[in-house]
C-alpha positions, 0 to 999 in steps of 0.5 A: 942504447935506444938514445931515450925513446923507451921512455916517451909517453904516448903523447910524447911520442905523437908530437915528436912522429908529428915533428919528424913528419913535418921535417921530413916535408920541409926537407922534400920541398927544400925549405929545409937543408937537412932533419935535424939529428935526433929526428933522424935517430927517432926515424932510425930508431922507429925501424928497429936499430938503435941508436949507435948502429944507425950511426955507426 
């Protein structure tokens, strides 16, 4: 299971790289406590794993 992100359109799928970049910033400069969770999923599932074995 890839939790969904097969099926992103292209457009979906900038706005949610757009997200997640700018979580991972907030993050860095501490603005931010942790990236929320189906950004981390998105991130993992970018580098190829899915979704249960990155959380597994």
């Amino acid at each position: 299971m890839r939790y969904g992100f097969n099926q992103l359109s292209d457009d979906e799928f900038i706005a949610l790289c757009k997200a997640y970049n700018k979580s991972k910033g907030l993050y860095i400069v501490g603005k931010i406590r942790e990236i929320p969770p189906m950004l981390v999923a998105f991130d993992r599932w970018r580098k190829g794993l899915s979704y249960v074995a990155a959380m597994a």
